[in-house]
MARROVEX-581953 format. One line per 8 residues: number of its first residue (from 1); their letters; for each residue x, y, z of C-alpha. Coordinates in nm, 2 decimals. Layout:
MARROVEX-581953
NUM	a	X:Y:Z; ...
//
This chain:
MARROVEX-581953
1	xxxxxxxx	9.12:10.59:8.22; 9.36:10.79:8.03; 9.33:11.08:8.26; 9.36:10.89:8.55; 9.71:10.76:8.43; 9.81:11.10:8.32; 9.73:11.22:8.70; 9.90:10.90:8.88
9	xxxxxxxx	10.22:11.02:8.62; 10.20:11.36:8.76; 10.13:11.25:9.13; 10.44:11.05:9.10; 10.65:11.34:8.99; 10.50:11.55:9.22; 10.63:11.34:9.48; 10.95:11.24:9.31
17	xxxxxxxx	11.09:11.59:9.28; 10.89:11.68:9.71; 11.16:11.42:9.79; 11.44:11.61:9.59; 11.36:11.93:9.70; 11.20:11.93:10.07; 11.44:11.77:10.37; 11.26:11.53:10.57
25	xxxxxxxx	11.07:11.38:10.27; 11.23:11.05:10.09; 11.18:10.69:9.94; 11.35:10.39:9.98; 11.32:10.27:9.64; 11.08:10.33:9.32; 10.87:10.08:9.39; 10.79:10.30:9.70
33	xxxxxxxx	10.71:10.57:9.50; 10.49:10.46:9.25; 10.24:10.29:9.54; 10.27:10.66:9.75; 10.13:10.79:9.44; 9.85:10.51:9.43; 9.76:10.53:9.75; 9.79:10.93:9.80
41	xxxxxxxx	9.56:10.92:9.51; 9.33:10.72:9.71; 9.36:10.86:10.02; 9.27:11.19:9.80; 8.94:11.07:9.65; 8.82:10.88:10.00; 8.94:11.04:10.35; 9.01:11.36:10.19
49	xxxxxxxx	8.67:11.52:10.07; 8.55:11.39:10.47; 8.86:11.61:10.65; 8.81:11.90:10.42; 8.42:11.89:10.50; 8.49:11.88:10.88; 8.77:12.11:10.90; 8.58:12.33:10.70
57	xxxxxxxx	8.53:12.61:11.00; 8.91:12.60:11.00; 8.93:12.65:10.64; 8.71:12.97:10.67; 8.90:13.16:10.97; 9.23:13.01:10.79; 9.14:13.18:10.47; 9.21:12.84:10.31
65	xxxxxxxx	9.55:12.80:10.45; 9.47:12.54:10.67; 9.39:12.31:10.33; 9.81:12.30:10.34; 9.73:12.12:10.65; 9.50:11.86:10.51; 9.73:11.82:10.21; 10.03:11.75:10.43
73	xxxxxxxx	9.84:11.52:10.65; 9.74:11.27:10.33; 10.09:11.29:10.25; 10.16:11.17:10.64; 9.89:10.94:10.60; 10.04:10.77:10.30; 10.36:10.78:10.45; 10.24:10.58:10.78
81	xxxxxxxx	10.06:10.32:10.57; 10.39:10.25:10.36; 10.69:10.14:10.47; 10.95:10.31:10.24; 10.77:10.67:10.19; 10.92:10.86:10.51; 10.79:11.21:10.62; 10.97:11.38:10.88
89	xxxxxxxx	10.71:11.58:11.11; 10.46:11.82:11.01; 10.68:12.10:10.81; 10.85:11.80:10.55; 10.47:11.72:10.48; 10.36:12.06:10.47; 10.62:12.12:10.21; 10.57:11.79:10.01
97	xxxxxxxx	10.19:11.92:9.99; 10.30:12.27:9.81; 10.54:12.08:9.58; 10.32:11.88:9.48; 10.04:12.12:9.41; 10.24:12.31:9.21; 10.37:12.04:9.06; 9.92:11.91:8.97
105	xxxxxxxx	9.84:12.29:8.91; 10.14:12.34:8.65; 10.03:12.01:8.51; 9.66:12.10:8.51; 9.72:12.41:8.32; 9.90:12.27:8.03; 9.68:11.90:8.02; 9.35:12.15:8.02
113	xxxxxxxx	9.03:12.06:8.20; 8.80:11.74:8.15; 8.59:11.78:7.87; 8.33:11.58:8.07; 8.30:11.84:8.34; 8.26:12.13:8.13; 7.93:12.32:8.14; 7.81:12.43:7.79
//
């Protein structure tokens, strides 16, 4: 449970500072922004692992780029689901989805990995 708050923390930030430093991306109040982090982390565990599996050709020839793509479009999807999370086009999400993997992977490296997943 803890881990789960300590990611919906970080997904919040990630998006927080996305909307500070990518045009295009914003929230209409903090309210807004705490449920884009909820539901991106839902839209993560559910439609995402089924888009990465089916884009997966793409993903190959792409050399993995084209997982930006799938990032940015469950930031889009997020942000057509709730009212006061606006994306502007394609590029805004695209650059919402580095920020806030930098923003997970930076996190990630200081927080460590899950004890539970690691093979002995």
């Amino acid at each position: 449970m803890l881990r789960f708050i300590v990611q919906f923390v970080v997904t919040c930030f990630g998006l927080w500072l996305s909307s500070r430093v990518v045009t295009g991306v914003d929230f209409l109040s903090n309210g807004s922004l705490l449920a884009a982090a909820l539901l991106l982390g839902i839209a993560n565990a559910v439609v995402r692992p089924i888009l990465t599996f089916v884009t997966f050709p793409l993903t190959i020839v792409t050399f993995g780029l084209f997982l930006l793509v799938v990032n940015a479009a469950m930031i889009g999807l997020v942000a057509s689901l709730l009212g006061g999370f606006v994306v502007d086009g394609l590029w805004a999400g695209i650059g919402a989805a580095v920020v806030t993997g930098i923003v997970s992977w930076i996190a990630g490296w200081f927080i460590g990995e899950d004890p539970k997943r690691r093979a002995d």
